[in-house]
C-alpha positions in Angstrom: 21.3 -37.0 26.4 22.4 -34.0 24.2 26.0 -32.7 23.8 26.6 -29.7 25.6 28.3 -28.0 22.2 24.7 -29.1 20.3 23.0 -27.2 22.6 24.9 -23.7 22.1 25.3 -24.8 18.3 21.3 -24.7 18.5 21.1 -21.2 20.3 23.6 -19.8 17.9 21.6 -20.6 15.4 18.5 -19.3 16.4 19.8 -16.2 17.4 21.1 -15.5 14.0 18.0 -16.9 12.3 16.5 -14.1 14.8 18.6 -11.2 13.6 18.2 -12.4 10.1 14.8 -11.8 10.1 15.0 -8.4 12.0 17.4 -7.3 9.7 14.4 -7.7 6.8 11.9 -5.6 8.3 13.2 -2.1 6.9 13.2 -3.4 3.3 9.4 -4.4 3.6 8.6 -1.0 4.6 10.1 0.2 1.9 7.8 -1.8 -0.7 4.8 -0.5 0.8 1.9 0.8 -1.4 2.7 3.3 -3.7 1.4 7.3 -3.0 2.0 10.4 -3.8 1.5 13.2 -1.5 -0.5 15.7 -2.0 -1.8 18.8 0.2 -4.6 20.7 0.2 -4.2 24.0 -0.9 -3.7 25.3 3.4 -1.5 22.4 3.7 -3.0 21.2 6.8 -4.1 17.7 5.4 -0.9 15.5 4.2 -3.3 12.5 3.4 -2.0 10.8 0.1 -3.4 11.4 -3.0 -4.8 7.7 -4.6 -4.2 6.4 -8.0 -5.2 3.4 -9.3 -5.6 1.5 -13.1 -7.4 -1.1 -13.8 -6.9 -2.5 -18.2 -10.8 -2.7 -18.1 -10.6 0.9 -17.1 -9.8 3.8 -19.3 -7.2 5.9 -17.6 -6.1 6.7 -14.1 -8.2 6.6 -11.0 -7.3 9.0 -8.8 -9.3 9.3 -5.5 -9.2 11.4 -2.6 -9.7 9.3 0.4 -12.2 10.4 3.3 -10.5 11.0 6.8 -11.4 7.1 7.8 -9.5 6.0 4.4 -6.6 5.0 3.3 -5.3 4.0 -0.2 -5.2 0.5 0.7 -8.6 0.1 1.7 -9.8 2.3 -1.2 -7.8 -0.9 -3.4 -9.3 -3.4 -1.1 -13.2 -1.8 -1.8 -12.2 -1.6 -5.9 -10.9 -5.6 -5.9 -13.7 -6.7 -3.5 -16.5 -8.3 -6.0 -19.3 -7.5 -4.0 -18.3 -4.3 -3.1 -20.7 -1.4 -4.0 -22.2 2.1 -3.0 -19.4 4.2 -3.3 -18.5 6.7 -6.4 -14.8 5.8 -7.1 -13.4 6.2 -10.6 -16.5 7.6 -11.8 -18.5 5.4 -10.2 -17.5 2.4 -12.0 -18.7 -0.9 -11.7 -15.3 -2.1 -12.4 -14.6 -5.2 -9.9 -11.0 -6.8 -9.4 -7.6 -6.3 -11.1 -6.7 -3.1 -10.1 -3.1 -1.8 -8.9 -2.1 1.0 -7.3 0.8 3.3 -9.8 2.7 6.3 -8.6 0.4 9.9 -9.0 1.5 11.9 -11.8 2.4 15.0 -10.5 -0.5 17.9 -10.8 0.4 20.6 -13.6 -0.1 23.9 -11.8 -1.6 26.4 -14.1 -1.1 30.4 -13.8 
């Protein structure tokens, strides 16, 4: 038999273990993948703008992703080794090691 005070001890314990682990789900949101936003020149489409490097790639990527993409499956499609048919980065054959970095902001010219 178990000691009543065990038992409550227990269901403290998991409670706070509980609340713990609540209180961690704001700061994983706020490590999500990098973007910057960027609007088309209406401003009806708020999509994020995609930029990626790769050290076996000179420069930055920077892709506009298609209404059934996202940057992260853009990333997933570039580090995917048997990925191919799309024109990212210049159509690159460039497979694996790429990171997603912040967009530099877009000079506007007059």
């Amino acid at each position: 038999m178990s000691h009543p005070g065990f038992r409550i001890a227990a269901a403290i314990a998991a409670a706070l273990l509980a609340v713990a682990a609540l209180a961690l789900l704001p700061r994983a949101a706020a490590t999500a993948p990098l973007a910057c936003e960027a609007q088309s020149a209406g401003g009806q489409d708020p999509r994020p703008h995609c930029c990626y490097t790769n050290p076996r790639y000179a420069g930055t990527c920077e892709v506009d992703p298609a209404k059934d993409e996202t940057c992260a499956s853009i990333l997933e499609y570039l580090n995917n080794p048997q990925s191919q048919g799309r024109s990212y980065c210049s159509s690159t054959s460039v497979r694996g090691g790429w990171k997603q970095v912040p967009c530099e902001p877009q000079m506007k010219q007059d």
